[in-house]
Structures are given as structure tokens and as C-alpha cells.
N, C-alpha and C positions, 0 to 999 in steps of 0.2 A: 323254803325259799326265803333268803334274804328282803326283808321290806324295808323298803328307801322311802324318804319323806325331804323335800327340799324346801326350803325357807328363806323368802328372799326379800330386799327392802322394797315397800310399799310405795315410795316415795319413786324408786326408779321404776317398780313396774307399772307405773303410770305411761313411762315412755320404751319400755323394752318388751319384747316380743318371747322372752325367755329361750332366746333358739340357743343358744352360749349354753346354759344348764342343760336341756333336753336334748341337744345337741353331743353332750359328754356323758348321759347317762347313756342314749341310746350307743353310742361308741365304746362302751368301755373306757372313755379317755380320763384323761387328766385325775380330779379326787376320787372318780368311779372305775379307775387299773384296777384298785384293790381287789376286787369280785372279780376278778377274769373272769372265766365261763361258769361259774354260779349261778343259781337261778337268782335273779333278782324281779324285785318289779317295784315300780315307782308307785307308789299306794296312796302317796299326799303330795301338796305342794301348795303353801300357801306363803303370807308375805304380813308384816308387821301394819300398822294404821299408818305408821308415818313417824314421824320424829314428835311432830305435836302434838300427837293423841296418844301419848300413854303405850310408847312401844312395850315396854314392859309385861304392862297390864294385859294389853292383846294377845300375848304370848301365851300366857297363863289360861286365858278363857278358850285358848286354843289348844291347851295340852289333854284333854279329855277325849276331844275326836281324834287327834294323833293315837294317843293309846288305845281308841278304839278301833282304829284302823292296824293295830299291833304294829305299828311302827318298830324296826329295830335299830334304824341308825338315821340319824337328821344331820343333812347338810347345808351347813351355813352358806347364803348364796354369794360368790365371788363379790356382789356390790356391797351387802353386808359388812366381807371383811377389811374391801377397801376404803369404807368412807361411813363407817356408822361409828360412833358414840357408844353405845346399847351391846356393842359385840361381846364382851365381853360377860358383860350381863345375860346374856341371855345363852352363853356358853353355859353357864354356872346352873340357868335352869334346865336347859333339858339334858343335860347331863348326869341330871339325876334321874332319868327316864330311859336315856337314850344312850347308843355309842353317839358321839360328834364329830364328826370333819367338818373343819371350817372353810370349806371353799367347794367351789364346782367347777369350775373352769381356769385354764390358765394354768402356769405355773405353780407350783405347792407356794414358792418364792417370790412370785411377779406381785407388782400392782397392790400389796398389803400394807395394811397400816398395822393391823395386830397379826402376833402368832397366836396359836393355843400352846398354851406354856401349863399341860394343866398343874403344876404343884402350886403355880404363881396363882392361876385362875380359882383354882379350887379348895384353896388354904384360905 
């Protein structure tokens, strides 16, 4: 079984209800097509401190329970890739853990401010 782990900004899920990401995992839709009928199952889901505290750092104090939870692929959460700062950053860390998709919902195309470009990300 495929284990999915979603990661989303702290700052938005202050005001969102996460139906958009849980929404497309349970559908198969949008960054979660990939798995057609593979067993998957949502294992994690958690979200940065915020822009002001040290997203980075949260990250990091968060990758030991991901890995303990054998997380095999972490997706960046669609707010994530449209409006953080840090995206990039934090592609570059779990990527040495993890597969990455960076987004959950919506268009692979819509609504982004970064790609994952990884030669660019990860060079």
C-alpha cells in the first residue's frame, strides 16, 4: 500500500476546512490520478507553524513522525504552492525522504506561483 502524507500552510488552515485536499485524495482526482485503483491510504497530514515561526524548522521537527509513519510520498498542499515563500524550501527537504507532488487540488497548472522544476530545486 502506497502511504500518502499531505502538508499544508498553517497560516491557511487556520481558516480552511481541508475538504479541497481530502476531497481529491478520496476521489482519486487532480495530484492523487496518479494511484488509480492502488491501495493508498492517507497516513499523515499536517501543516507548517506559519510564515513567522520558523516554517522551515517545523518541518524538520516533523520529519521523524512522517518517517515513522513510512510515509512514501508527501504532497505539498495546493495553498502551499500558491502563496508560500518556503515552497521551495521545503521541496528540497522532504525530497530527500520522500517522492513530492507539489499540489492537491486543482489543476497541475492553475492558481501556482512555483513549479517543481527539480534539476533547478535540487541542484
Amino acid at each position: 500500500m502506497k502511504k500518502i502524507a499531505i502538508y499544508v500552510c498553517g497560516e491557511i488552515s487556520e481558516r480552511c476546512t481541508a475538504n479541497g485536499c481530502l476531497r481529491a485524495f478520496n476521489d482519486r482526482a487532480d495530484s492523487f490520478e496518479v494511484y488509480g485503483p492502488e491501495a493508498t491510504g492517507l497516513v499523515a497530514f499536517g501543516s507548517c507553524n506559519g510564515c513567522e515561526q520558523d516554517p522551515e524548522g517545523a518541518l524538520y521537527s516533523k520529519l521523524e513522525k512522517f518517517l515513522k509513519a513510512e510515509v512514501d510520498t508527501m504532497h505539498l498542499s495546493t495553498c502551499i504552492r500558491g502563496r508560500c515563500d518556503h515552497y521551495e524550501a521545503f521541496v528540497k527537504i522532504l525530497s530527500k525522504n520522500f517522492d513530492v507532488i507539489g499540489y492537491t487540488h486543482g489543476s497541475q497548472e492553475g492558481r501556482k506561483k512555483y513549479h517543481i522544476d527539480e534539476e533547478k530545486i535540487l541542484s
